[in-house]
C-alpha positions, -999 to +999 in steps of 0.1 A: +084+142+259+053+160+275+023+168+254+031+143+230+000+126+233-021+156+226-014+147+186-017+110+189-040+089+164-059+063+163-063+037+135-086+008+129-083-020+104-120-033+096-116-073+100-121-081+061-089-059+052-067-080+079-075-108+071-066-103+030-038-080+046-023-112+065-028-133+034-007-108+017+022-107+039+025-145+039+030-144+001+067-137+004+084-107+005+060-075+012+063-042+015+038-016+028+043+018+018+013+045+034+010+080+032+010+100+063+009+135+074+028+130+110+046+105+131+022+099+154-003+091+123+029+069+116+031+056+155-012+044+147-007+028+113+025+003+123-001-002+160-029-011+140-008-036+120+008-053+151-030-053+164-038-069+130-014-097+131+003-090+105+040-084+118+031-123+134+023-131+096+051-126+083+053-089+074+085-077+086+085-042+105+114-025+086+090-032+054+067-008+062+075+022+048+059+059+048+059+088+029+036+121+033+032+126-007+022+105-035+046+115-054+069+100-028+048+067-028+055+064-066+091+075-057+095+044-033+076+017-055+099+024-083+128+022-063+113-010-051+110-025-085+085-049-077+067-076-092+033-065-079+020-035-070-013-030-053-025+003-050-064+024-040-048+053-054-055+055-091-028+083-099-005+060-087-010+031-109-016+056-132+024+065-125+035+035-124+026+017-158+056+029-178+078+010-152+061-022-140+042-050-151+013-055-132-005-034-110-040-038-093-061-009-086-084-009-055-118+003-048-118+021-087-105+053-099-101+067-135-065+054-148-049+078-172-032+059-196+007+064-200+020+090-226+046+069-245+034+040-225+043+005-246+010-008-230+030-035-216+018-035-179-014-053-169-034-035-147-064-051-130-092-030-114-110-049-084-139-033-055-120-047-024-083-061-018-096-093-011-110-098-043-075-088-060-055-123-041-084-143-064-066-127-094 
């Protein structure tokens, strides 16, 4: 309706994180899961992917997902039980190592380690996510 624009976004993907963004949608079956505080934040994010090429790369548009909390992002991933997770959120891979098995963490972070935790996941700590598809 009227004055919807008023609250629109804009997002930008710098070229380096497309590029290892498109490399990771090719891999086989991806989900993206970002945090955002409104719909039209949503609306920017899944524009700045289609401007990114990564829906053309394989990354299919009902796989990126969104949730406003980080709880809920831990919420999802665990649902999603998958074999991966890459994350710049430390608190989240901090979650997360009771129930998967590898996890990279992006651009550092202090990871608490797991009360009760078996220390069974591997967790791998790289600068940029480019660096992580070397691992």
């Amino acid at each position: 309706g009227e004055g919807e624009m008023k609250g629109e976004v804009e997002v930008e993907m710098a070229e380096e994180v497309a590029e290892a963004m498109r490399k990771v949608a090719a891999f086989g079956e991806t989900f993206i899961i970002t945090r955002v505080d409104s719909d039209a934040e949503e609306r920017a994010v899944r524009a700045a992917f289609e401007a990114a090429g990564l829906f053309a790369a394989g990354l299919h548009p009902q796989k990126v997902l969104f949730c406003e909390t980080t709880v809920g992002r831990v919420s999802i991933v665990r649902q999603l039980e998958p074999q991966l997770h890459i994350d710049s959120d430390a608190t989240v891979v901090s979650d997360l190592q009771r129930f998967l098995k590898k996890l990279v963490l992006v651009g550092g972070g202090t990871i608490v380690p797991a009360a009760g935790s078996s220390g069974q996941a591997s967790i791998v700590e790289v600068a940029e996510l480019a660096e992580s598809l070397d691992k």
